[in-house]
C-alpha positions as CSV (number, residue, x, y, z in Angstrom):
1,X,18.0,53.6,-4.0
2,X,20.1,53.0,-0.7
3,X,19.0,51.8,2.3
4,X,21.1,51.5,5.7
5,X,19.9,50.1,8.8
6,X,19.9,49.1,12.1
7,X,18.3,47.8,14.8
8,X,18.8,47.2,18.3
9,X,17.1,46.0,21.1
10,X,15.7,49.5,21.8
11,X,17.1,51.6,18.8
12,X,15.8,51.7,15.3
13,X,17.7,53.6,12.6
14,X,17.1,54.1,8.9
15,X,19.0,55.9,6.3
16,X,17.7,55.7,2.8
17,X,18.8,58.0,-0.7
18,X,16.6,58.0,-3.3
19,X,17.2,59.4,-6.7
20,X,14.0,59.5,-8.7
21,X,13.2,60.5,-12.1
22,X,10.0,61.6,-13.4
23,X,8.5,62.9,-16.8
24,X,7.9,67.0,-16.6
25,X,6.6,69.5,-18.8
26,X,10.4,71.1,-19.8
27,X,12.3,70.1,-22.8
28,X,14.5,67.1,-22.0
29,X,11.0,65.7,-20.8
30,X,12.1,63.7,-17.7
31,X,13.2,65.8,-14.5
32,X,15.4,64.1,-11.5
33,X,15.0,64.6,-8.0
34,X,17.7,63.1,-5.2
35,X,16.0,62.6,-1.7
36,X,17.6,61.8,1.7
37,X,15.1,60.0,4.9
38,X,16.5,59.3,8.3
39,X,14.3,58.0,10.5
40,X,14.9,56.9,13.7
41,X,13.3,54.9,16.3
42,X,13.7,54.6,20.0
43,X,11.4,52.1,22.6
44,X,10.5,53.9,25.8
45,X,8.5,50.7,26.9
46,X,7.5,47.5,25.2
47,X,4.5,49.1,24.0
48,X,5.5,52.5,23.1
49,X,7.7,53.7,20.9
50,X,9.3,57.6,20.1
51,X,9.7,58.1,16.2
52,X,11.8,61.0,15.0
53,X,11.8,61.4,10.9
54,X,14.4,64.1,8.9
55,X,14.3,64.0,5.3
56,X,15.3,66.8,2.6
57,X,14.9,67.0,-1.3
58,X,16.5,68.6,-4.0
59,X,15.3,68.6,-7.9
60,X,18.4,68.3,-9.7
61,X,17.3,70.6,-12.7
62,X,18.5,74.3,-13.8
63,X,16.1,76.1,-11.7
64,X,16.4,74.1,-8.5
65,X,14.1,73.4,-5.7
66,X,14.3,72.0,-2.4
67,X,11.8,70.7,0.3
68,X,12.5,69.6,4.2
69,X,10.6,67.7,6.5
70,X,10.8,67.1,10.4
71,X,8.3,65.1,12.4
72,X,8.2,63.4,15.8
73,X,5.6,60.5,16.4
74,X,4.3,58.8,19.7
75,X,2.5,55.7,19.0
76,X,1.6,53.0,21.2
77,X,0.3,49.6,21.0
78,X,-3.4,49.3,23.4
79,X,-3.7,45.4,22.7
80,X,-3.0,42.7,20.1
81,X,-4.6,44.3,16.6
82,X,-5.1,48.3,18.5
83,X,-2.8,51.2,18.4
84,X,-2.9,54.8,19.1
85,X,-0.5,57.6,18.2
86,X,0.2,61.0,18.2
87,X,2.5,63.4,15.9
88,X,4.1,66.5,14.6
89,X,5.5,67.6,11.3
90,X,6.4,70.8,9.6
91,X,7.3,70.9,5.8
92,X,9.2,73.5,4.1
93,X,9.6,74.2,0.4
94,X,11.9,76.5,-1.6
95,X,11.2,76.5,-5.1
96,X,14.0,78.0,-7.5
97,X,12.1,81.6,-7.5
98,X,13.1,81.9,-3.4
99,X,9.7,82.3,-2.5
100,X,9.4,80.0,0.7
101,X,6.4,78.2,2.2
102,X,5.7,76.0,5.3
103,X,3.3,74.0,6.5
104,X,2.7,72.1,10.0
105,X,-0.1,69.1,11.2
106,X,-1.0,67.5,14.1
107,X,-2.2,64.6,13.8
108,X,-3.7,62.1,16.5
109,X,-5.3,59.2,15.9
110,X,-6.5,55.3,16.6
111,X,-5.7,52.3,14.1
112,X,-7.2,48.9,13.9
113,X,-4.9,46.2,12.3
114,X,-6.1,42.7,11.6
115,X,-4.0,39.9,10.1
116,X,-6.8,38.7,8.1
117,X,-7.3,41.9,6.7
């Protein structure tokens, strides 16, 4: 694993690799995967903050697959332990056939965070 990043005093970046390997049912037994997250960050007022995520992975097998992500996220902080926010993501897969699918959310939503917890 590598992780870059950065921070300013409005700009947060992140730029992480991953290479992950995990048991499967083929032959060798264990099949690797390399991954690739950039995230960055960006404070439109103390409070509110602009999130923008790319990431991609590729299996590193014989029969190859590869899966995208893009998302955009609004959130906002309402007081002291409250926060609301607001989002987008589509996810794309190929798998080594060619045969594509996508998928998209929305989410919106309102989270409680407590030190104590």
């Amino acid at each position: 694993r590598l992780l870059l990043r950065y921070q300013g005093e409005r700009l947060r970046s992140t730029l992480e690799w991953r290479r992950e390997v995990a048991p499967s049912g083929s032959l060798g037994g264990y099949g690797r995967t390399d991954s690739y997250v950039w995230t960055n960050g960006f404070a439109l007022t103390s409070e509110t903050r602009l999130e923008v995520t790319l990431g991609q992975s590729k299996s590193l097998e014989e029969r190859a697959s590869t899966g995208r992500t893009a998302a955009i996220v609004l959130r906002s902080d309402l007081s002291q332990f409250w926060s609301a926010f607001a989002g987008y993501e589509d996810r794309q897969s190929t798998p080594a056939d060619g045969r594509k699918a996508r998928g998209r959310s929305v989410s919106i939503g309102l989270s409680y965070s407590h030190p104590d917890f």
